[in-house]
C-alpha positions in Angstrom: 15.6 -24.8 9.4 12.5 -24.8 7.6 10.9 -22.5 5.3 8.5 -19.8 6.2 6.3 -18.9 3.1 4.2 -16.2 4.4 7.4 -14.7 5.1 8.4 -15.1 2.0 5.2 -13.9 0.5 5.2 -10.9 2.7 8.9 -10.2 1.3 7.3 -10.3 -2.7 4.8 -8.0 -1.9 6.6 -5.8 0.0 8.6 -5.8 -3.3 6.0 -5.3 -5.4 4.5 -2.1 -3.1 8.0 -0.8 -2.9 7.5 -0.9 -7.0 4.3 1.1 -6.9 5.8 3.6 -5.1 8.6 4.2 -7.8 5.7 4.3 -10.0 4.2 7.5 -8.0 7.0 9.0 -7.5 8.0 9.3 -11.3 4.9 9.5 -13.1 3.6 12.6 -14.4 0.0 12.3 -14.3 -1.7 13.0 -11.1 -4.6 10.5 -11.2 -1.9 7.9 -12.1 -0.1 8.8 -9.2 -3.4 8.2 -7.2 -3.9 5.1 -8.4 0.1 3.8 -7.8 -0.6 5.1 -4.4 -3.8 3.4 -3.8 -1.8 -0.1 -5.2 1.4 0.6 -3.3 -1.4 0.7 0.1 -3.1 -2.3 -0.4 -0.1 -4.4 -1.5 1.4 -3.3 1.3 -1.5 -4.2 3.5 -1.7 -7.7 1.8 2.2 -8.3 2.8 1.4 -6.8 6.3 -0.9 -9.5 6.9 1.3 -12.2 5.4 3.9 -10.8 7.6 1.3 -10.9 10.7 0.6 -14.3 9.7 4.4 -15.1 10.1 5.0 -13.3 13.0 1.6 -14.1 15.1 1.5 -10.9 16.5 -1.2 -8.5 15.9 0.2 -5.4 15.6 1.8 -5.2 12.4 -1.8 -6.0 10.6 -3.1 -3.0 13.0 -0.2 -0.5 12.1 -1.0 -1.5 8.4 -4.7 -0.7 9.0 -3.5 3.0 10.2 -1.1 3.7 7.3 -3.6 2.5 4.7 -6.8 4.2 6.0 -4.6 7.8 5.9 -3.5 6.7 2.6 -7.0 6.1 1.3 -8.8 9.0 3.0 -6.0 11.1 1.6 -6.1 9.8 -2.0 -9.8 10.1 -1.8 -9.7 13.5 -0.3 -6.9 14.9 -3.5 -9.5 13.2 -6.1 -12.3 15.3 -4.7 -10.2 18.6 -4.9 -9.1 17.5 -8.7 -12.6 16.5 -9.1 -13.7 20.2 -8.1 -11.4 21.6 -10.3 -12.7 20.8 -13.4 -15.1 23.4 -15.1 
């Protein structure tokens, strides 16, 4: 049996996205939400490709590229509305 460290790795940031997303959830201030969201993404696009890395099969980084780029389009799209908002 031998130890796989980008499994490993892909467990600690899957962690540490799975943290960011308590952090948006609970929070009370919208652009801090944005941000946890935008951290929550990209750690969990770091541990997807740790996890692709482990796996060796390409889907799992192409799945991650799907869920992050609706995350970030949709981030991007509630900081425009806040943005417009303001007087």
């Amino acid at each position: 049996m031998t130890i796989d460290i980008w499994f490993i790795a892909a467990i600690c940031l899957f962690v540490l996205a799975c943290c960011a997303v308590l952090r948006a959830l609970f929070v009370h201030s919208l652009p801090d939400r944005l941000l946890a969201a935008n951290v929550a993404a990209t750690l969990g696009c770091a541990g997807a490709l740790s996890l692709t890395v482990s796996v060796g099969d390409l889907i799992v980084a192409v799945l991650a590229l799907i869920v992050a780029c609706i995350v970030f389009a949709t981030t991007i799209r509630v900081a425009e509305g806040m943005a417009g908002d303001a007087p």
